[in-house]
C-alpha positions, -999 to 999 in steps of 0.1 A, spaced: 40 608 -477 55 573 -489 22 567 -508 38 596 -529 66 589 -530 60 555 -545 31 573 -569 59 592 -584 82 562 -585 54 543 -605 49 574 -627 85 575 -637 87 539 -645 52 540 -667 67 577 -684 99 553 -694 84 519 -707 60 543 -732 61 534 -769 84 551 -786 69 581 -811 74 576 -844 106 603 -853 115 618 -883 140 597 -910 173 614 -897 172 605 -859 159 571 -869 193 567 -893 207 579 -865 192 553 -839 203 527 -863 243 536 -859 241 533 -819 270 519 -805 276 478 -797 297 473 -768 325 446 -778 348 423 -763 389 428 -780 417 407 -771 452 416 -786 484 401 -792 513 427 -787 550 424 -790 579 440 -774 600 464 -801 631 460 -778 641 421 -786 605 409 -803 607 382 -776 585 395 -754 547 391 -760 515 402 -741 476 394 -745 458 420 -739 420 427 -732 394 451 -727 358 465 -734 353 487 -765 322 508 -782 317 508 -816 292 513 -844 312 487 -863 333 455 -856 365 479 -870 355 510 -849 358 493 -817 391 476 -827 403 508 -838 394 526 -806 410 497 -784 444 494 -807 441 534 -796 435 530 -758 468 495 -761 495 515 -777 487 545 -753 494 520 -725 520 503 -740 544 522 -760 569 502 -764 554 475 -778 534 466 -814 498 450 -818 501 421 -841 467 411 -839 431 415 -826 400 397 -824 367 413 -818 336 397 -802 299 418 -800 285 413 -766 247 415 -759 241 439 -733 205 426 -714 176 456 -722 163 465 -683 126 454 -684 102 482 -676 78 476 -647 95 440 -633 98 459 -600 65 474 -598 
């Protein structure tokens, strides 16, 4: 039964690494605009006194540089609505590919 087990593991893991098929033009446009994972800090500041200011940071997805900054300027003035962003600065992040069969 574990021989099995571990057949169908091996299986899986071959079924995955496969070369990808050649696809029609639209889903390969649409493989092109996959989403980058960035890293955005922000500079806020209070809208009480103006005195006050915060750096902020988080993770954000993005097709562009400006998508991500504008989905984490989103996710910041949700959080903190009393404050303004003055500024952000965006960083792409290279997420490591899993390798296919290393644990075989």
């Amino acid at each position: 039964m574990n021989l099995i087990i571990k057949a169908v593991a091996v299986l899986a893991l071959a079924m995955q690494c496969q070369a990808p098929q050649a696809a029609p033009a639209i889903f390969a446009a649409q493989a092109a605009r996959t989403n980058t994972l960035y890293a955005v800090s922000g500079i806020l500041r209070s809208k009480a006194d103006g005195a006050v200011i915060k750096l902020v940071q988080g993770l954000a997805y993005g097709v562009t540089r400006d998508d991500a900054v504008e989905a984490f300027s989103r996710d910041v003035l949700t959080k903190y609505k009393t404050y303004t962003l003055i500024d952000t600065v965006a960083t792409s992040l290279m997420v490591p590919k899993p390798v296919c069969g290393e644990s075989i």
